[in-house]
C-alpha positions in Angstrom: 240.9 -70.4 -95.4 238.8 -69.8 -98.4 239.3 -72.9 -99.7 238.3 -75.3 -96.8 235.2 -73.0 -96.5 234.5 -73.9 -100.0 235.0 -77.5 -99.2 232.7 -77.1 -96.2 230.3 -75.5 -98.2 230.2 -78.5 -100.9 230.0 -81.2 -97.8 226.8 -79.4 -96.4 225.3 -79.2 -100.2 226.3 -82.9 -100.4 224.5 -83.8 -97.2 221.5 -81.9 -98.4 221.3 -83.6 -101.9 222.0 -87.1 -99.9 219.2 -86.3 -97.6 216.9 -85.6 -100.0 217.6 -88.3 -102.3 217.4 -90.8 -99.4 214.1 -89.1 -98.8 212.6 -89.3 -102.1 214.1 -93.1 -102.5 212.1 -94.4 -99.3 208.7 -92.6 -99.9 208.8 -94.1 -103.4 210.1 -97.1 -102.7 209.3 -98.1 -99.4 206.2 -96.0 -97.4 204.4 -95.8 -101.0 204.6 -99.3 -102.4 204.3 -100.9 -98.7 202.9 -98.8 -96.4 200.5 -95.2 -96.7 199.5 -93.6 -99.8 197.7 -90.3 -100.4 194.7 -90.1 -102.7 192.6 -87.7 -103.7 188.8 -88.1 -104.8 188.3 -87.2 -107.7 184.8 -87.9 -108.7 181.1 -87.9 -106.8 180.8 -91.1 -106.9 181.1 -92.1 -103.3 178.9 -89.2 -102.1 178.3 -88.4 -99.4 181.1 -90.8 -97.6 183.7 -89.3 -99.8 182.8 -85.4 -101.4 185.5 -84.1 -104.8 188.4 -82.5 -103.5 188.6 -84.9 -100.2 192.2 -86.1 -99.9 192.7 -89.2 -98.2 195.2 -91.6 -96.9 195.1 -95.1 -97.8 196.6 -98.2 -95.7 198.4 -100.2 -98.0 200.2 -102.8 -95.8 196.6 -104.3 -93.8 195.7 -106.4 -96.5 199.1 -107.6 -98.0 200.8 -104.7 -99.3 202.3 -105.3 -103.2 206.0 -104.3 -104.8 205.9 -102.3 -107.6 204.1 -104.3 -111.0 205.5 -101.7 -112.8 209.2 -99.7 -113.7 208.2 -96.0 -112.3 207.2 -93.4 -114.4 206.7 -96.3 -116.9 204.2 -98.8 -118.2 207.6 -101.6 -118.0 205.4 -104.4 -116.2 208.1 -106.2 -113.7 207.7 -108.8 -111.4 205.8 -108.3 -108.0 205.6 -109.6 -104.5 202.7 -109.5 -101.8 203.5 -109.2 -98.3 201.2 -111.2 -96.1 197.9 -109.2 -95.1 196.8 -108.2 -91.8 193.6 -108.6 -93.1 191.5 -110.0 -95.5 188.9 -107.4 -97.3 185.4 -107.5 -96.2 181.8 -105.8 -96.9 181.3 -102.6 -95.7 185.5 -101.7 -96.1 186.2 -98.6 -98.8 189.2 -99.7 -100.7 191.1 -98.1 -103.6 191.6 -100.2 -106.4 193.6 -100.7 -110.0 191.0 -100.6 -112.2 190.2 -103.5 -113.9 188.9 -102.1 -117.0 191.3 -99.6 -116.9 194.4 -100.2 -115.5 196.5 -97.2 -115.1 193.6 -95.7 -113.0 192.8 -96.0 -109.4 189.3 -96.2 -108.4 187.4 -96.0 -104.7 184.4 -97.6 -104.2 182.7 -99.6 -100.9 183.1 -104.0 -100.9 179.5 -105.0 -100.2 180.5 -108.0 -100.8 183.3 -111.0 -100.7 183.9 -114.5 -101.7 181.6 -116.9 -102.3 178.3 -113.9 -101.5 175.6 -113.6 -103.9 174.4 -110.3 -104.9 171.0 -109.1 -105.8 170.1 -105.6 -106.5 166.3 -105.3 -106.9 164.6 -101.6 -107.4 167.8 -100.0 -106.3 168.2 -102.2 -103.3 171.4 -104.7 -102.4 170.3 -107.6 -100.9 173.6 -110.2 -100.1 172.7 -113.6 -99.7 169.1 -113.2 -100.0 168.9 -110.2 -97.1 168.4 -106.8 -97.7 171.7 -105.1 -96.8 171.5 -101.8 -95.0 172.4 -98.4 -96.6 175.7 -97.2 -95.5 175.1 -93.6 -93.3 175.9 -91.6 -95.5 175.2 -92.9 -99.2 173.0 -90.9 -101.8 171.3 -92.3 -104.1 167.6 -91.2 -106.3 164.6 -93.0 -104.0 161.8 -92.6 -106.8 162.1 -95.1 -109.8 160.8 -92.7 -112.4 164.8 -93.0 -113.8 164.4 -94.1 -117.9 166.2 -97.5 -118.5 167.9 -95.9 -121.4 169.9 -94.1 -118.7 172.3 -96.9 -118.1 171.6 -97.5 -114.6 171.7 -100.8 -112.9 169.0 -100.8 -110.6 167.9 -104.4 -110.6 171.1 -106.7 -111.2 171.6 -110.4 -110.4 171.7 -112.7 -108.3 175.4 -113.2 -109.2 177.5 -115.4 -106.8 180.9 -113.5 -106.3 183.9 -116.7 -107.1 186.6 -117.6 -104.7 189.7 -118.7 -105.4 189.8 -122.4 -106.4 186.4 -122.1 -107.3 185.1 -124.1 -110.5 182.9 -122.2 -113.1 180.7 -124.4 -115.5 179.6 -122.0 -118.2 176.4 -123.9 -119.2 175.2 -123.3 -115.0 176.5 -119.8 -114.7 173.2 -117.6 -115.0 173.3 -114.3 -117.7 175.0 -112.0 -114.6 177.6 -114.5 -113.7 178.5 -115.4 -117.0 179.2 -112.0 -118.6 181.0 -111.4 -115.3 183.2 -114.0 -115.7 183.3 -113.2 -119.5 184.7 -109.3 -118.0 187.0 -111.3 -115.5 188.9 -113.7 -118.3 188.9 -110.8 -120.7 191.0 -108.7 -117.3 193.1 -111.7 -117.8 193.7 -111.5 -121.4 191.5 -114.7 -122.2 188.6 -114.6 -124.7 185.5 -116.8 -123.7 183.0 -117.2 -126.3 179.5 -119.1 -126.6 178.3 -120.1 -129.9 175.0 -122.3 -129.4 176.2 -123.5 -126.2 179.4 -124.2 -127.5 182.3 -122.7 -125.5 185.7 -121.5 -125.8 188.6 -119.8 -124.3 190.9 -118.2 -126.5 189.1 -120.4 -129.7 189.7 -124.1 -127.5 186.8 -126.0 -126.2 186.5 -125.7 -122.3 183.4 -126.2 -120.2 184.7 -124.6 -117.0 187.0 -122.2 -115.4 189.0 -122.6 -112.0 189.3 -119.3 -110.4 193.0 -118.6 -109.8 192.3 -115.7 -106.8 189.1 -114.3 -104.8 187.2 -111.6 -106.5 184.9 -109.1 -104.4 181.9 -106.9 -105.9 182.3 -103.1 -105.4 179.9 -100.2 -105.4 179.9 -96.2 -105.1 177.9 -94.9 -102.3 176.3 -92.9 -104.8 175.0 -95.8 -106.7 173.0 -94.4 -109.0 176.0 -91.7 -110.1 178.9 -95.0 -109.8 180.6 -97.0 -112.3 181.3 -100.0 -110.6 180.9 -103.7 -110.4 177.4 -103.7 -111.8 179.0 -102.3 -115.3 182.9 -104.1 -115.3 182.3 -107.1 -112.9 184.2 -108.0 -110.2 187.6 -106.8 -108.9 190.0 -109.3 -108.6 192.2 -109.3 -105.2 195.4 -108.7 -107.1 193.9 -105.2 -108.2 193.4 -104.1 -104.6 195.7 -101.0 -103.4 194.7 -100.5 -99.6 191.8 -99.6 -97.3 190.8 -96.2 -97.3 191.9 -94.5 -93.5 191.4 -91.0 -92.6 190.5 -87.9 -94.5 194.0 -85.3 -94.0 192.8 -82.2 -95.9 189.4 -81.2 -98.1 189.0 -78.5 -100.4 185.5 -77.5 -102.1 186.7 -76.5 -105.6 183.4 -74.6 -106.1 184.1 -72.1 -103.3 185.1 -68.8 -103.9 189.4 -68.9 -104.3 189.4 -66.2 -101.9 186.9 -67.3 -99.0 189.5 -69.8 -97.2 187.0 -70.0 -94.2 184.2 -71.9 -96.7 187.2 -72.6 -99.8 188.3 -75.4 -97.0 186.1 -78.1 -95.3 187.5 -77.5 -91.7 184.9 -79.9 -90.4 186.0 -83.4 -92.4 189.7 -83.1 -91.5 190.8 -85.7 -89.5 187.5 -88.2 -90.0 187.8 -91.3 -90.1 186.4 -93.3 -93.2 183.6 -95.7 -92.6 
């Protein structure tokens, strides 16, 4: 009797361990790589959409969710597959990103805008295609320009025309935004375009233009003038994109008292949706 009760006791164990491992294979696997993944904020830069310490899920799947590029726990780049999208980004969506500029990050910041849209940002305002583009609800940003230059921010910017895919870029048209975005881009890309007196290269050949090989999309922070975003590392190519932000699941104001749980959680921004 003992003896088939220890046998029992290693089947349940075994079913356990299964279970679990089964578990852990399908949220790696599958419902992270394809489907929902949990982020949380972790700087102000998308204030007051998005506060530190929101935790958010992402929708991975509505614009063409992506295998693994990479062997987990590893930087082991391996070949990837995109599903097809749902979806295609557009203005106004908050997306998290692989950072172009730095690629083992993920980033969150608004689209304002897609393919083939030309952005201007004059005394702090966006204007796409030549109209002034309204303020999100809840974005912050300084209203008085008393802000020194040397402070790094880019308050007037543009216009740069954001590329599309099969898009052709002739250096010597491309005006000082556009080129040193497309400069950022190729160097993303592991390409180095240089101009010497007009004279341009990629990686030391001659060229005089550039087909773009995907669509590109300009992001900002809600809190523009507390963001680094497309104005400082150009645009975000589509291949970088992770998902559309969804729906806030939990918040937690790190600046609260540990012991005051009534005011240490944000009771009130569970469950929003992201806009």
């Amino acid at each position: 009797m003992k003896q088939k009760r220890q046998k029992k006791e290693k089947s349940i164990l075994r079913e356990y361990l299964e279970s679990i491992v089964v578990a852990v294979f399908l949220v790696m696997f599958v419902i992270r790589p394809f489907f929902i993944q949990a982020f949380r904020i972790p700087s102000g830069s998308m204030e007051d959409t998005l506060l530190v310490g929101d935790f958010l899920l992402v929708n991975k799947f509505i614009y063409g969710a992506k295998s693994p590029d990479k062997i987990p726990f590893t930087n082991i780049e391996i070949p990837y597959f995109t599903l097809p999208a749902l979806a295609d980004p557009k203005p106004g969506d908050v997306m998290v990103f692989k950072a172009p500029h730095e690629p083992d990050k993920d980033f969150i910041k608004r689209c304002i805008a897609a393919p083939r849209q030309t952005v201007e940002i004059k005394d702090k305002h966006v204007y796409i295609n030549g109209q002034k583009m309204e303020n999100p609800p809840r974005s912050k940003y300084i209203t008085n320009y008393s802000i020194p230059k040397s402070a790094g921010l880019r308050d007037n910017f543009g216009p740069a025309r954001v590329p599309a895919k099969g898009d052709t870029l002739r250096f010597a048209k491309l005006n000082e935004y556009e080129y040193e975005m497309l400069r950022m881009y190729l160097d993303y890309m592991k390409m180095t375009l240089v101009n010497r007196d007009s004279e341009f290269t990629i990686n030391s050949l001659p060229a005089d233009f550039y087909v773009m090989d995907q669509d590109c999309y300009f992001m900002m922070g809600d809190n523009r003038d507390n963001s680094r975003d497309s104005r400082f590392w150009g645009w975000l190519p589509e291949n970088h994109i992770r998902g559309k932000a969804l729906v806030l699941y939990w918040s937690w104001d790190k600046d609260a008292a540990l012991y005051d749980v009534i005011h240490k959680i944000r009771w009130a921004r569970i469950g929003d949706l992201i806009r």
